[in-house]
PAROMI-146523 format. One line per field, with one value per residue (C-alpha): residue number from 0; x, y, z. Coordinates in Angstrom, 1 decimal. Layout:
BEGIN
resi: NUM  ...
x: X  ...
y: Y  ...
z: Z  ...
***
This chain:
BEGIN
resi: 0  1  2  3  4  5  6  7  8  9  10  11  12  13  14  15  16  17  18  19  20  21  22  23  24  25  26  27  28  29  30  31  32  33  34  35  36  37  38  39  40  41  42  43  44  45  46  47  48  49  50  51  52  53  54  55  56  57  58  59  60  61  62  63  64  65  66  67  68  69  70  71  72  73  74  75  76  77  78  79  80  81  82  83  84  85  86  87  88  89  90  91  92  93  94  95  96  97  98  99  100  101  102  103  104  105  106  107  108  109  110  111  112  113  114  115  116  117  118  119  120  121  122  123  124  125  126  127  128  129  130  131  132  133  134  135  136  137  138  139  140  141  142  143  144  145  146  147  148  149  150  151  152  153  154  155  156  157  158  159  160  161  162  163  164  165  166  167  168  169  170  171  172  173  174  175  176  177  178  179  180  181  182  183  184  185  186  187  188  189  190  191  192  193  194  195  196  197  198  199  200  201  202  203  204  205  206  207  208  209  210  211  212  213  214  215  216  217  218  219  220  221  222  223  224  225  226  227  228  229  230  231  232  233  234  235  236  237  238  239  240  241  242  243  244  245  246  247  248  249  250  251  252  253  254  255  256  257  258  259  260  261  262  263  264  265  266  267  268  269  270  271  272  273  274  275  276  277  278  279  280  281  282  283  284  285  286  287  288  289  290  291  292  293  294  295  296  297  298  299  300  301  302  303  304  305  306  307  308
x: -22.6  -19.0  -16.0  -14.5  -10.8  -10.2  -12.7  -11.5  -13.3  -12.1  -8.8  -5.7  -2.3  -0.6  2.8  3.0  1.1  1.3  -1.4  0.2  -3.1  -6.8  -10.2  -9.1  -12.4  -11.4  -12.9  -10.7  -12.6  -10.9  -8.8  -8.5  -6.1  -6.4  -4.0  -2.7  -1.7  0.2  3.3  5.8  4.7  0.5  0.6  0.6  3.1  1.6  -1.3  0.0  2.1  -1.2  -3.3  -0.4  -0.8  2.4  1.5  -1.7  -3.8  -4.7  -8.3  -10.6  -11.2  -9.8  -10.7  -8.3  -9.0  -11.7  -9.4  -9.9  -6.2  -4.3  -5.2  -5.1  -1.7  0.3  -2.4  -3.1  0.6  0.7  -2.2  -0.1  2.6  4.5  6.7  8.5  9.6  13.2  15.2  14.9  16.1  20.1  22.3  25.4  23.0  22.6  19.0  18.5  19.8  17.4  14.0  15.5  15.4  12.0  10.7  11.9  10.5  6.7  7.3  8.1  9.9  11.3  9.9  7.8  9.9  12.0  9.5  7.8  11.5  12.3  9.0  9.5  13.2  11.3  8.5  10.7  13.3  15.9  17.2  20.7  20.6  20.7  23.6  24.5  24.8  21.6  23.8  25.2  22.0  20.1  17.7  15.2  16.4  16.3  13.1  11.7  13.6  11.4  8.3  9.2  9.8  6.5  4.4  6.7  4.2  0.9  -0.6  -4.1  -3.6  -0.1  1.2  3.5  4.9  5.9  7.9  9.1  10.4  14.0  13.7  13.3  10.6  10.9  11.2  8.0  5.8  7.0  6.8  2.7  1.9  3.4  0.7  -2.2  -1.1  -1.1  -4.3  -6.0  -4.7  -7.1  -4.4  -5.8  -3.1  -2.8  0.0  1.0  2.7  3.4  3.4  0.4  0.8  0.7  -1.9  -4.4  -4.2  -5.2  -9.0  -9.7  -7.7  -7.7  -5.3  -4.4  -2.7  -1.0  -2.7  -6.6  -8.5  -9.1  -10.8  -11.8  -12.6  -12.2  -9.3  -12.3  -14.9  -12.5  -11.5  -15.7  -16.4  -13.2  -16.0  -13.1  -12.8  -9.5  -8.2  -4.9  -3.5  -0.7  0.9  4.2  4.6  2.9  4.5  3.4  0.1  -0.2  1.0  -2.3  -4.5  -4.1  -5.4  -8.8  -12.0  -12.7  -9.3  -8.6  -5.0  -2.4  0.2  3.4  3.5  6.9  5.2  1.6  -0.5  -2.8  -5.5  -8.1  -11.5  -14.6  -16.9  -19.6  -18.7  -20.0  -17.9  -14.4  -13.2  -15.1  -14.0  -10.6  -10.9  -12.3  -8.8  -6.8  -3.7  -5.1  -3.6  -5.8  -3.3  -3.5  -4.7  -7.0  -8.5  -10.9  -8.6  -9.5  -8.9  -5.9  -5.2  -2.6  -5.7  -7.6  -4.9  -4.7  -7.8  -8.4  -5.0  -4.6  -0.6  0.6  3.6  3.2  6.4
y: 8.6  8.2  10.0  10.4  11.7  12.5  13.2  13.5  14.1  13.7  14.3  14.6  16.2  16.5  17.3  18.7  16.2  13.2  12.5  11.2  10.7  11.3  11.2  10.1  9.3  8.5  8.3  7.1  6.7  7.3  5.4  2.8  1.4  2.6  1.3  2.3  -1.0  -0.6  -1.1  2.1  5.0  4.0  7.6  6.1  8.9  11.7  10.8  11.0  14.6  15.9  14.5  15.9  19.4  19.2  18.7  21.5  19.5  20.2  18.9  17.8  18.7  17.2  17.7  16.4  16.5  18.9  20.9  22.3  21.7  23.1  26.3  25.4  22.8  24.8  24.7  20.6  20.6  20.1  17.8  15.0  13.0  12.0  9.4  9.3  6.1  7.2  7.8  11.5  12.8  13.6  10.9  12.7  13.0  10.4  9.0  11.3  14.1  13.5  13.3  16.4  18.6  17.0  18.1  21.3  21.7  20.5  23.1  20.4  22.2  21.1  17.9  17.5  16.9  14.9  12.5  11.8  11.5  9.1  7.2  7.0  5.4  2.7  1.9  1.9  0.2  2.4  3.1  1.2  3.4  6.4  7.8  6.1  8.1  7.7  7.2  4.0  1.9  -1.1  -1.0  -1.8  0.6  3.2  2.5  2.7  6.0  7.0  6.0  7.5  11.1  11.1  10.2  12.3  15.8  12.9  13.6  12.3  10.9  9.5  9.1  6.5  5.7  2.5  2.7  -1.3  -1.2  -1.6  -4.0  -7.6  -9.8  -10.2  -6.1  -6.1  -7.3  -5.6  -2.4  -3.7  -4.6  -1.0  0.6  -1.6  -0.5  3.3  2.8  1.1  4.3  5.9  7.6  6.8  5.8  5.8  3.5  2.7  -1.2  -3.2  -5.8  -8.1  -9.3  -5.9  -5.1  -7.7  -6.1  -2.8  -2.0  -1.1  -0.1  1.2  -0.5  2.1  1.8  4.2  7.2  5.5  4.0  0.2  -0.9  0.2  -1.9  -4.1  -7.0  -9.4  -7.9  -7.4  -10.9  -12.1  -9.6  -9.8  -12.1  -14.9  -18.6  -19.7  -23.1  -24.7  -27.2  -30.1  -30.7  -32.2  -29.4  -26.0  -23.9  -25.5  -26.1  -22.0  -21.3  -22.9  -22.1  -18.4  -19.1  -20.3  -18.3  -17.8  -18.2  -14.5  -15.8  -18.0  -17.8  -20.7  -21.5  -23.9  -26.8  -25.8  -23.6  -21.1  -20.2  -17.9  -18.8  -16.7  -16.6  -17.0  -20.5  -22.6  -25.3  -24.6  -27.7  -29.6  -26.6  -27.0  -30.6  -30.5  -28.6  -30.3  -29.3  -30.5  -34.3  -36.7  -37.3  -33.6  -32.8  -29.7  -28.2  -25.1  -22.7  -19.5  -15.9  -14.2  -10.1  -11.0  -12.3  -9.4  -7.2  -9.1  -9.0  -5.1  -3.9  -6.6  -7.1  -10.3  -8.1  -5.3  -5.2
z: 10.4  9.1  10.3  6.9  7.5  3.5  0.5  -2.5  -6.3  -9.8  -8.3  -11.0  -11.7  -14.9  -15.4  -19.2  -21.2  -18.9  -16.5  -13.4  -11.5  -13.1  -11.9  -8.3  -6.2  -2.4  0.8  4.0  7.4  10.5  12.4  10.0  7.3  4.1  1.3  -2.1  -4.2  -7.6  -9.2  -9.7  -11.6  -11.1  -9.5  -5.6  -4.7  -6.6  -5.0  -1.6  -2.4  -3.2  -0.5  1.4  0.6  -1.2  -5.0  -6.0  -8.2  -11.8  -11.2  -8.5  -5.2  -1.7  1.7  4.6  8.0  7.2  5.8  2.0  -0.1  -1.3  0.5  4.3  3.7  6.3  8.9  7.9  8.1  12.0  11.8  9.8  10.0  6.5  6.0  2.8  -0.2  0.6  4.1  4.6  7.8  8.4  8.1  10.0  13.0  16.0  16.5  19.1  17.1  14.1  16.6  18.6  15.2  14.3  17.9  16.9  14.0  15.7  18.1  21.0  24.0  27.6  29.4  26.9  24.1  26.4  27.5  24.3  22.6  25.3  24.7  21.2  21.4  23.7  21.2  18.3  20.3  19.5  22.8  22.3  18.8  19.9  20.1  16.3  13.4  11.2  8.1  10.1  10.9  9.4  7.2  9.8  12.0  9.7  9.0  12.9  12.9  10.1  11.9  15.2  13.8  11.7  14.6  17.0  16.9  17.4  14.0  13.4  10.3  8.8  4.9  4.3  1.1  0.3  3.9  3.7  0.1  2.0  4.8  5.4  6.0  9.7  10.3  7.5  9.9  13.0  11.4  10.4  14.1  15.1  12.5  14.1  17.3  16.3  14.7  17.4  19.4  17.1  14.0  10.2  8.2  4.8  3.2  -0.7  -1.3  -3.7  -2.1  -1.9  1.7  2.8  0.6  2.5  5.9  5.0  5.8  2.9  0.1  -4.2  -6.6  -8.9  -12.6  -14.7  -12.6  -12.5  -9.8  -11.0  -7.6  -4.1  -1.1  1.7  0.5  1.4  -0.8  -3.5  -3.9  -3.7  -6.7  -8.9  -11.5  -11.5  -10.3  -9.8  -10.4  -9.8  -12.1  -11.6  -14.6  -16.3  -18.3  -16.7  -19.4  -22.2  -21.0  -19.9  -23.4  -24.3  -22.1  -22.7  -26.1  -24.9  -24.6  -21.0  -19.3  -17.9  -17.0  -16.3  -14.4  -13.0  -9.7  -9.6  -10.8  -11.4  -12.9  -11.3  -14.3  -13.6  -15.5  -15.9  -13.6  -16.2  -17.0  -14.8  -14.1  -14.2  -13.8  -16.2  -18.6  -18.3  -18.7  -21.8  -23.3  -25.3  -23.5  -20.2  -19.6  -18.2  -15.0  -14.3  -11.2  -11.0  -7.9  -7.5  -4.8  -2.8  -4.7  -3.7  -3.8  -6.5  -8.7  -7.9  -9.4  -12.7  -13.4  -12.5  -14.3  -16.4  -15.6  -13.8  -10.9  -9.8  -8.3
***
């Protein structure tokens, strides 16, 4: 049977006449990776606030934890670790002075809230840190901070919203490995990106548009169903020739890649190829290859907008 860490039904908030997030559906097993995908303002933070226990909803019904919201939030409180989009502990406090407060707060005392302090600063690698003002630190740095005092009390289940939006490449996927690690350890972890990349090593995850639910799933499952074929095309002139493919029944999309041009064809024709070479605009020296689905595809064809950065 499946451990399902958060059920939620017809989940939505308004605020006055706009509705931020509406007839939210979502089931996240534990100890797994489940991800929010969608440009700003497509409700991934309202969702979180309210999964949370920190919005009330204006419809719909959430369990978390086992817990009913938004009338057991304090007793969920303990059970959760929250990591906010912006940097939200004390910036004229050391490392060790920010995770001391947080222990605090969690109701960590003596030894141990010394020893898991001091294990923290060692999996975060913040031991040569910590005697640095917060305000003072990288971007990375600020972000392991982060990480370290949402996981500080051992919450079974962790929010994190959009929590690389301000970091490099590089610290992007050491901060990834440290959620496998905690999630292999057994947390559930639920994450909102904009970024494909990050999008594709989530379990499972719900791109979400303008406050809707376009599509649940695995990354895999998503990109086998998204009722596309995707072809790649090597032309002189890309932009002209996306100009007119866009005008042709069947092509979903088009989009420049430097010097070619990924189209996405309905997956009722049946040769893609061939239909592309028939075109006008397609050049007989083109080259045109058939090329594997990407998440990016995926979210064009659910939300119907190219970035959703």
């Amino acid at each position: 049977m499946t451990d399902w860490v958060i059920r939620a039904e017809g989940l939505g908030r308004k605020f006055g006449e706009v509705h931020a997030v509406q007839g939210l559906d979502l089931a996240v097993e534990r100890a797994s990776i489940y991800g929010f995908l969608g440009p700003n303002g497509s409700g991934k933070t309202t969702a979180i606030r309210m999964l949370t226990g920190l919005l009330r909803p204006s419809a719909g019904s959430v369990s978390v934890l086992g817990h009913s919201l938004p009338d057991e939030a304090e007793t969920l409180r303990l059970k959760i670790g929250y990591m906010t989009q912006r940097f939200s502990l004390y910036d004229d406090l050391t490392v060790l002075e920010n995770l001391a407060f947080v222990a605090s707060v969690y109701g960590l005392r003596g030894a141990d809230r010394r020893q898991r302090i001091a294990q923290l600063l060692e999996t975060y690698q913040l031991q040569s840190v910590a005697q640095q003002l917060a305000g003072g630190m990288s971007g990375g740095q600020r972000q392991r901070l982060s990480l370290a005092a949402a996981t500080l009390h051992r919450p079974e289940l962790l929010f994190l919203d959009e929590p690389t939006s301000a970091v490099d490449p590089e610290n992007r996927r050491e901060f990834w490995e440290q959620l496998f690690d905690l999630c292999d350890q057994g947390a559930t972890i639920l994450v909102s990106t904009h970024y494909m990349d990050e999008a594709e090593r989530c379990h499972r995850l719900a791109i979400l548009e303008s406050g809707h639910k376009c599509a649940d799933g695995t990354p895999d499952a998503l990109m086998r169903e998204m009722g596309v074929q995707v072809v790649e095309i090597a032309a002189a002139n890309p932009r002209r020739l996306k100009q007119a493919l866009l005008t042709v029944d069947g092509v979903v999309s088009a989009a420049q890649l430097g010097s070619r041009l990924r189209v996405l064809v309905d997956a009722h024709i049946d040769d893609p190829l061939g239909f592309l070479r028939q075109q006008p605009a397609v050049a007989a020296n083109d080259q045109l290859e058939r090329v594997r689905p990407s998440l990016e595809d995926v979210f064009v064809t659910s939300t119907g907008q190219g970035d959703p950065g």
